[in-house]
C-alpha positions in Angstrom: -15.2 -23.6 -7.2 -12.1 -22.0 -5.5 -10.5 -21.4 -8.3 -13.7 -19.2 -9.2 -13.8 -17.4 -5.8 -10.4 -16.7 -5.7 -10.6 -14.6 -8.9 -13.7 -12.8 -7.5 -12.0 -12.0 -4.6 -8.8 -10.9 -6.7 -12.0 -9.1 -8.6 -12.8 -6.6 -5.5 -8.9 -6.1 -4.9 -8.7 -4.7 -8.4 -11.9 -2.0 -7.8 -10.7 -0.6 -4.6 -9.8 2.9 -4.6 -5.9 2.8 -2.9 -3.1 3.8 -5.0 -1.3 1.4 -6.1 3.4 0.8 -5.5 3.6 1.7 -9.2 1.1 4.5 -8.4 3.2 6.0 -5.9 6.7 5.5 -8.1 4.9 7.8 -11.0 4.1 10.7 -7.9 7.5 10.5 -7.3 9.0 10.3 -10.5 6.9 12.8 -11.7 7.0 15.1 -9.0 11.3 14.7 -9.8 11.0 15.8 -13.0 9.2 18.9 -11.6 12.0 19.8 -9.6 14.5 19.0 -11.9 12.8 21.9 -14.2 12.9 24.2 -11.2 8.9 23.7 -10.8 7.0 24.8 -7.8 5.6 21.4 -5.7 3.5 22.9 -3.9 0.2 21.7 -5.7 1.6 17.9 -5.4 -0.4 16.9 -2.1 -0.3 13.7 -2.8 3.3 13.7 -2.0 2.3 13.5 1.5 0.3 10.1 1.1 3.4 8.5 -0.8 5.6 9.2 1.9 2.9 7.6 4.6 3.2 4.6 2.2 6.3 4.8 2.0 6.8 4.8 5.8 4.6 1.6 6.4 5.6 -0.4 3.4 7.0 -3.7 4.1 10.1 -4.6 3.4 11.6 -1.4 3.5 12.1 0.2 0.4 15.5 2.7 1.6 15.4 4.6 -1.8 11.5 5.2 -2.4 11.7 6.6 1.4 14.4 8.5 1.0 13.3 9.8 -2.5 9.2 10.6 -0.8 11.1 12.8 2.1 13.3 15.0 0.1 10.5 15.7 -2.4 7.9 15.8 0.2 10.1 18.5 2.2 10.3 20.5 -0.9 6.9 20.3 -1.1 6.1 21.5 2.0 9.0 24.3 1.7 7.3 25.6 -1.4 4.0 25.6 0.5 5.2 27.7 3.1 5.4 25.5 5.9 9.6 26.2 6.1 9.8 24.2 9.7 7.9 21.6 9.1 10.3 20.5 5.4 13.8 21.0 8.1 12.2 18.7 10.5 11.6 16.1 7.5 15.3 16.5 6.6 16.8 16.7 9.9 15.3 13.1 10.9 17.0 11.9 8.0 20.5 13.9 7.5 22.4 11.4 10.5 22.0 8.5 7.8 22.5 10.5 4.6 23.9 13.0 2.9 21.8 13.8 0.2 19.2 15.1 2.8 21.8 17.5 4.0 22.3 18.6 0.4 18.6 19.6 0.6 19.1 21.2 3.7 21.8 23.5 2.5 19.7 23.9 -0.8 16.6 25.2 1.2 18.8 27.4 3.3 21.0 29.0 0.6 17.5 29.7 -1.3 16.2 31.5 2.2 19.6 33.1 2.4 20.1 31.9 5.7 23.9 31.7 5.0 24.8 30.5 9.0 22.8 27.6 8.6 23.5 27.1 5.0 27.6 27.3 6.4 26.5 24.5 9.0 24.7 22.1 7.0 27.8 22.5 4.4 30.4 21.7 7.1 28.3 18.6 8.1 28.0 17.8 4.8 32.2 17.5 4.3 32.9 15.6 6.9 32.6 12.8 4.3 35.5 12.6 2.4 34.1 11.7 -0.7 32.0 15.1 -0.7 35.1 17.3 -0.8 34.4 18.1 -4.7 34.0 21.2 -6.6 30.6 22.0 -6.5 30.4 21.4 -2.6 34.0 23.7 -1.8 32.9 26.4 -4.7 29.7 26.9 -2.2 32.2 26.7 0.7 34.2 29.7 -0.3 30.9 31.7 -1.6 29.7 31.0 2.2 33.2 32.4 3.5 32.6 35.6 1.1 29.3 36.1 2.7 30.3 35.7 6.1 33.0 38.4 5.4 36.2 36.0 5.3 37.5 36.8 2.6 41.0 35.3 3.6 39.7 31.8 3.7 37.5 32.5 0.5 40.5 33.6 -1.5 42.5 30.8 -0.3 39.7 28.2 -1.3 39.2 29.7 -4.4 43.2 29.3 -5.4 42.9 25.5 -4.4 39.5 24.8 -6.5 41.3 24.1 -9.3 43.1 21.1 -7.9 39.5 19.5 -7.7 38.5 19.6 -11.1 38.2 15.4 -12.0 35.6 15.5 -14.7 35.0 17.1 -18.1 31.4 17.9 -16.1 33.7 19.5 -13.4 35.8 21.5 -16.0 31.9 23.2 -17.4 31.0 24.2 -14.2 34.5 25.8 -13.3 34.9 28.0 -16.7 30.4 28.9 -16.3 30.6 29.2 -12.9 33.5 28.9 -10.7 36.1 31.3 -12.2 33.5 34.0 -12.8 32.5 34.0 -9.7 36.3 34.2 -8.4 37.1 36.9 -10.3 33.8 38.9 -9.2 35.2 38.7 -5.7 38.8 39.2 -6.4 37.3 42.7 -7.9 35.0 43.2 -4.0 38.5 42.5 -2.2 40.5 45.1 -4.4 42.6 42.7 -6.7 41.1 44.4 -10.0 44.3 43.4 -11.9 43.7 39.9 -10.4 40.1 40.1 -11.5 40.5 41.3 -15.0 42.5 38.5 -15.6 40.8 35.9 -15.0 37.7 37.1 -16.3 39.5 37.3 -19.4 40.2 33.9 -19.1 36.6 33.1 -19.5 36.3 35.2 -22.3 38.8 33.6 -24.5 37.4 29.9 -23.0 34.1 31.1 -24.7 34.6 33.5 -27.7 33.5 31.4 -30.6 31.3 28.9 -28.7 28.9 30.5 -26.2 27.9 33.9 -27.0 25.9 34.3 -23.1 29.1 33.7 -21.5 31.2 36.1 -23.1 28.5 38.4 -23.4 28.7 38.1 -19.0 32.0 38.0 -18.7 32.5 41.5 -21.0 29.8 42.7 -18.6 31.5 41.8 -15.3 35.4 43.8 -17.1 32.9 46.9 -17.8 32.6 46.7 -13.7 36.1 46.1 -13.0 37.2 48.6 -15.1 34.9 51.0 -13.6 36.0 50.5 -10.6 39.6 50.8 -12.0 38.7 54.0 -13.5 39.4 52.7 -16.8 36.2 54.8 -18.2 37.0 54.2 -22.0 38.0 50.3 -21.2 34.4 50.2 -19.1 32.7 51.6 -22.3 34.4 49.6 -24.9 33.6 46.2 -22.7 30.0 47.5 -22.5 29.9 47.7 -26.1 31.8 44.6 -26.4 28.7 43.0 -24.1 25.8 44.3 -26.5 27.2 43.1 -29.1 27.6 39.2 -27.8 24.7 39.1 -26.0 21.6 37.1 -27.5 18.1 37.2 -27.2 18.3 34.8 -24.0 20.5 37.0 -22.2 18.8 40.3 -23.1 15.9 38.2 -22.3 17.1 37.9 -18.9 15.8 39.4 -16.1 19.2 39.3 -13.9 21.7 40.0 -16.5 19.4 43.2 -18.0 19.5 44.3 -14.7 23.1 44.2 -13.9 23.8 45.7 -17.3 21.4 48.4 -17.1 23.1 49.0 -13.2 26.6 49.3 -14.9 25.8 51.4 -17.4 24.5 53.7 -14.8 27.1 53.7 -13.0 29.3 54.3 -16.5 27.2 57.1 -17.6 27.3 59.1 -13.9 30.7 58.9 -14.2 31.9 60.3 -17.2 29.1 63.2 -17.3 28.2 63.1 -13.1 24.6 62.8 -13.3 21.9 59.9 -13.7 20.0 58.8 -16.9 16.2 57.8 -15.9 15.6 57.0 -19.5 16.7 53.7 -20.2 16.2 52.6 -16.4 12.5 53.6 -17.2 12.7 51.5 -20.5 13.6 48.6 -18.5 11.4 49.1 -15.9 8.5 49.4 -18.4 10.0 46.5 -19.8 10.1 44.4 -16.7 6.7 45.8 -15.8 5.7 44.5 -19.3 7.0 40.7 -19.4 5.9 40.8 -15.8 1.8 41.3 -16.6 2.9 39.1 -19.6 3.8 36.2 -17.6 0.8 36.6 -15.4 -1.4 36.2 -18.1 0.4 33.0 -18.9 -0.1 32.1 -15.5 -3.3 32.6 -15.1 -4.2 31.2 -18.6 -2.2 28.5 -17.1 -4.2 27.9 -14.1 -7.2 28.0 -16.1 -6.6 25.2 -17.4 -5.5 23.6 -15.1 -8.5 24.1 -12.7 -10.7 22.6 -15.8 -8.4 19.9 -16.4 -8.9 19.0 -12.7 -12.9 19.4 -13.1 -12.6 17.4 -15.3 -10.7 14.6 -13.8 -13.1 15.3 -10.9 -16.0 13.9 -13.0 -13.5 11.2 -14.3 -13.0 9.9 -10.9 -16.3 10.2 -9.6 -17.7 8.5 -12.7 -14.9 5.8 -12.6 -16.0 5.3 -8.3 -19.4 4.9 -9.5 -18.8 2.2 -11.5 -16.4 0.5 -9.4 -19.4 0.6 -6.4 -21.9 -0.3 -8.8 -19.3 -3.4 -10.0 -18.6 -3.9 -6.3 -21.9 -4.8 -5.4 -22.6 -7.0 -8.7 -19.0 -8.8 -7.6 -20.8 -8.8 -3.9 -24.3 -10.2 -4.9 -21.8 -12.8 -7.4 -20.2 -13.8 -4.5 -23.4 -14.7 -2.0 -25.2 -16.5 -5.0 -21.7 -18.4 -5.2 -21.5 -19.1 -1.4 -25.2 -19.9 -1.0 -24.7 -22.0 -4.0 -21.6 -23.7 -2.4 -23.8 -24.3 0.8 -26.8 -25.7 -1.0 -25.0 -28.3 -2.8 -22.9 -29.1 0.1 -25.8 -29.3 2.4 -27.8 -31.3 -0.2 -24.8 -33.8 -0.7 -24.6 -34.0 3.6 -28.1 -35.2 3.3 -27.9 -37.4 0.3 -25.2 -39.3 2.2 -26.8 -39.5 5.2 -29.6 -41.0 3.5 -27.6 -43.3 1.8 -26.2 -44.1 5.0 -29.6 -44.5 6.9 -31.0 -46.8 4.1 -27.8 -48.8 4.0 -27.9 -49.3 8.0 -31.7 -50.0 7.3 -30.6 -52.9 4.7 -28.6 -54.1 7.3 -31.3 -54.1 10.1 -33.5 -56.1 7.6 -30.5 -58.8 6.8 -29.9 -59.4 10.0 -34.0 -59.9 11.5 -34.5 -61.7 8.0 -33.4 -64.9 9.4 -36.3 -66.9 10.5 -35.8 -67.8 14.1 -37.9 -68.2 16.9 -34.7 -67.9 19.5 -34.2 -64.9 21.8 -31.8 -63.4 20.6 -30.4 -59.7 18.6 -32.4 -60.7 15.6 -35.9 -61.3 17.2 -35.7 -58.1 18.8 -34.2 -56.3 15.9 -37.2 -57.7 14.0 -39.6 -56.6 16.3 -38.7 -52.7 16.3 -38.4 -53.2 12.4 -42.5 -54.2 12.7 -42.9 -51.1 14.8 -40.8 -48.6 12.8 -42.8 -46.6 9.8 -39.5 -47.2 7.3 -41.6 -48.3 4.7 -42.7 -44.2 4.5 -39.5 -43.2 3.9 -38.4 -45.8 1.3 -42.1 -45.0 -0.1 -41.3 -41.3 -0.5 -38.3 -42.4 -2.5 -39.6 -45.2 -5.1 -35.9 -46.3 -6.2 -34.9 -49.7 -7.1 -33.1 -50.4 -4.2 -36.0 -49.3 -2.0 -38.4 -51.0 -3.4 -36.6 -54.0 -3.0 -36.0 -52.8 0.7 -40.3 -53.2 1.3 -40.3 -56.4 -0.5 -37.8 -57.4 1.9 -39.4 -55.9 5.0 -42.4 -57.4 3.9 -41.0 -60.9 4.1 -40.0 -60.2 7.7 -43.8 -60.5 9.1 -47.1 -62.3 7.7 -48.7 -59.4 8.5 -48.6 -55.6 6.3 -46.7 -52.6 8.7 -49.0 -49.6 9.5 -46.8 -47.0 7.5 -47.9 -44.7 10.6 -47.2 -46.8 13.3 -44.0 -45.6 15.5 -42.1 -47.6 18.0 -44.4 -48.9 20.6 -41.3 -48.7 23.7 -44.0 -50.1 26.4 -43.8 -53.5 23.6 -40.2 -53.2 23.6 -39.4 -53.1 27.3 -41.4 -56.3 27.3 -39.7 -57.9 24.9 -36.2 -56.7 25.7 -37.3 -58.8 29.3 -38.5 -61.7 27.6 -34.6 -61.7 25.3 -32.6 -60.3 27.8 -33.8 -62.0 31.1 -35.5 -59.0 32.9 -32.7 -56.4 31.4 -35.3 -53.4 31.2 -36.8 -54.0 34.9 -33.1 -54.5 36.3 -31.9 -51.4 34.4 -35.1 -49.4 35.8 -35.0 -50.5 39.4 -30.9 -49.8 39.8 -30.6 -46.7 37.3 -34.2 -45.6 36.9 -33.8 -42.1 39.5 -30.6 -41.6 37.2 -31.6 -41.9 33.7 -34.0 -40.3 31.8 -36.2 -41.9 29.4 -34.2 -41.4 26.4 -30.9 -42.8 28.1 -32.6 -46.0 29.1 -33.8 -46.1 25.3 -30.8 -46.0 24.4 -29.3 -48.9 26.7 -32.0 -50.8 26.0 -30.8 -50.5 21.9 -27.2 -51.1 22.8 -28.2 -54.5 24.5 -29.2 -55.5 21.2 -26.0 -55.1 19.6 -27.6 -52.0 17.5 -24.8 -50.1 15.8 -24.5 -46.0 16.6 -25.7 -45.5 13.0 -29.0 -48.3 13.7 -29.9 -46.5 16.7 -29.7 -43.3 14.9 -31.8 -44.5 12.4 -34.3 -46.2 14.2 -34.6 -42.9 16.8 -34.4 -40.4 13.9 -31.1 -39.0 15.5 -28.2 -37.4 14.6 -24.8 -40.0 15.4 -23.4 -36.9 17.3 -26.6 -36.8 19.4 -26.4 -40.7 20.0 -22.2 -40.3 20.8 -23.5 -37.5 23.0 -26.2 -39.7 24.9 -23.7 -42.5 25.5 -20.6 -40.1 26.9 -23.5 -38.7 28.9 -24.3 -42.1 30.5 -21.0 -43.2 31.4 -20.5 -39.9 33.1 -24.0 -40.7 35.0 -22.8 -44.4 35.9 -19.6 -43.0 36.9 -17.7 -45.5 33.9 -14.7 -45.3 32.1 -14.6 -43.7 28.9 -14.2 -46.8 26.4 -16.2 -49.5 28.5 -19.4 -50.8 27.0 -22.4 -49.9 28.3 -24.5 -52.2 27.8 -22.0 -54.8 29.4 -21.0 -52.6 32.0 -25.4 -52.4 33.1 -25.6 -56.0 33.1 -22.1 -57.1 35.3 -23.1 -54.7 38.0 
């Protein structure tokens, strides 16, 4: 019968509506991935429940927390709410780094390059952060906060820091153009051109975007060299490397279009609308595109959610409607439980009642005129209608209970008749040498009818389980009765009554 709850039970667990641990690790992996791709999170709400769970969940789980705060700060970023994601950091960036790597994120994306400078200092003050990426954003910070000196001199020492053959990647795609873009700002165009060059022949035959940008960034130097014929050959030398993803571009179309410009004032001092008119049609063109995709895009994505809507709505339904068969399962069980339990208190008590019967009937069987526990036993046996109850119940064993009560007197017992207690106080004077009068006349004004019953029973030697028989009451009422007498006759607890009454 446990075993049957206990699955009911595990039953109800199963149809509640709370997420789920694994539940939460999908949000969160899933909500990674989105970042990773350079998603907006600012649809994923239920970032916001993780990281509550995440917050109460016992033991500690350092990495889920740590992983539902950064994502749930971006979240909130994306939404907006800008203080509230650097207040979800902050409370974490004491006892790790990578929420000060977020922090720094956020602010380089707000351009807020004095905080972005702070969180980056804080950030190498570990050791083990002083790597390329970290001092390559270092010196772009000193660029932007106009010293150049200490940018320069970073960039000269970035190469020292190069570990990895990942490290190497982002030092030819990243790193080294990006030096020699602000060698050229500071003046060093011969500087520049060099290593820009560099890239070039790191790339020629392997990555056409790369060389196509780095011929784009020697047009600029050599503009600004006044190397016209060098700026138009590199220009030339860009179109015809770059590839669909890099004309494509929005950035790089842009800066080409901007240097061509520039090229094209130069040479003949005046300013061609045409082909930034191209471009911005062009831009104005993938732009309406994209929002079409978009909105396409949230199209279906509002009907996929309708549609989940009526998925989980349906799927609550049926867990209410199996909630309430698992309910109305359960009462039927427990009432069932009680029933049987109740009816198996009763059969036992029954079997008890007609065993201490059987012994009331051995023991008053003996034929004997003498005054003693049997006569009297034998006389409330007369008075008591047993023989109804055994009647009701026409077993074997009862049956030969009547035949034995029978034998007791010549006479047959009135099936109705109850005890007749005037009778018995006679007859318990007639045993017990005046016991009832005594008992009245000392305790009488102290005892009430019931108690003095009672006594009366124990001077006959009848057992707690007799007298509840013969008074039809329960043994804790009888247990009751007696503690309640000894606390009347001011006795100690384990005395016996009955001896106690007739030695006083």
């Amino acid at each position: 019968m446990r075993i049957y709850l206990f699955l009911l039970i595990s039953f109800l667990v199963s149809c509640t509506n709370h997420l789920t641990k694994s539940d939460y690790e999908q949000i969160l992996d899933a909500a990674e991935t989105l970042l990773n791709e350079g998603e907006s999170l600012s649809e994923e709400t239920s970032l916001c429940e993780a990281l509550e769970y995440y917050r109460n969940l016992e033991p500690k789980d350092s990495t889920r927390l740590t992983q539902a705060t950064i994502l749930t700060a971006y979240h909130y970023w994306w939404r907006g709410d800008k203080p509230q994601a650097f207040q979800l950091l902050e409370t974490l960036a004491d006892s790790d780094n990578s929420a000060l790597e977020v922090l720094y994120d956020l602010a380089s994306k707000d351009y807020d390059v004095e905080a972005a400078y702070g969180y980056m200092c804080r950030i190498l003050q570990d050791e083990s952060a002083r790597n390329l990426d970290n001092l390559h954003s270092l010196a772009t910070l000193y660029f932007y906060m106009d010293r150049k000196d200490d940018c320069i001199r970073l960039f000269d020492e970035l190469p020292q820091y190069i570990k990895t053959s990942r490290d190497s990647v982002r030092y030819f795609e990243r790193i080294l153009p990006n030096h020699a873009d602000i060698i050229s700002e500071c003046g060093d165009i011969e500087k520049a051109i060099e290593l820009q060059e560099t890239v070039v022949n790191h790339f020629i035959g392997q990555d056409n975007w790369w060389v196509a940008k780095a011929y784009l960034s020697l047009a600029r130097y050599y503009i600004l060299q006044g190397n016209l014929e060098q700026a138009e050959r590199h220009i030339q030398l860009c179109e015809e490397y770059a590839d669909e993803y890099f004309t494509s571009n929005l950035s790089a179309a842009i800066h080409m279009q901007a240097v061509k410009s520039i090229l094209f004032y130069a040479k003949y001092n005046r300013f061609d609308l045409k082909e930034w008119a191209l471009l911005s049609n062009q831009i104005d063109e993938n732009s309406r595109m994209k929002q079409y995709v978009n909105n396409a895009k949230e199209e279906n994505i509002r009907n996929l959610n309708e549609r989940n809507l009526k998925l989980t709505i349906e799927k609550q339904r049926t867990q209410i409607i199996l909630t309430y068969v698992a309910l109305a399962l359960l009462l039927v069980i427990a009432l069932s439980v009680f029933y049987y339990r109740r009816k198996k208190h009763q059969i036992i008590e029954k079997e008890e009642e007609l065993e201490a019967l059987r012994q009331l009937v051995s023991e008053s069987q003996v034929n004997t005129e003498q005054k003693d526990d049997r006569f009297f036993k034998r006389i409330v046996l007369q008075q008591l209608g047993v023989i109804r109850m055994a009647a009701s119940n026409p077993t074997t064993a009862n049956q030969e209970l009547l035949k034995r009560m029978k034998e007791i007197t010549s006479q047959e017992v009135n099936v109705d008749a109850l005890l007749n207690w005037k009778d018995l106080y006679q007859t318990m004077d007639y045993i017990y040498d005046g016991f009832y009068t005594s008992l009245v006349e000392r305790f009488g004004n102290i005892l009430n009818e019931k108690e003095i019953q009672l006594c009366c029973l124990l001077k006959a030697n009848f057992s707690t389980k007799e007298i509840s028989v013969v008074t039809q009451q329960s043994v804790r009422t009888v247990y009751q009765r007696k503690s309640t007498i000894r606390q009347t006759l001011e006795m100690p607890e384990g005395e016996d009554i009955a001896s106690f009454i007739s030695n006083k």
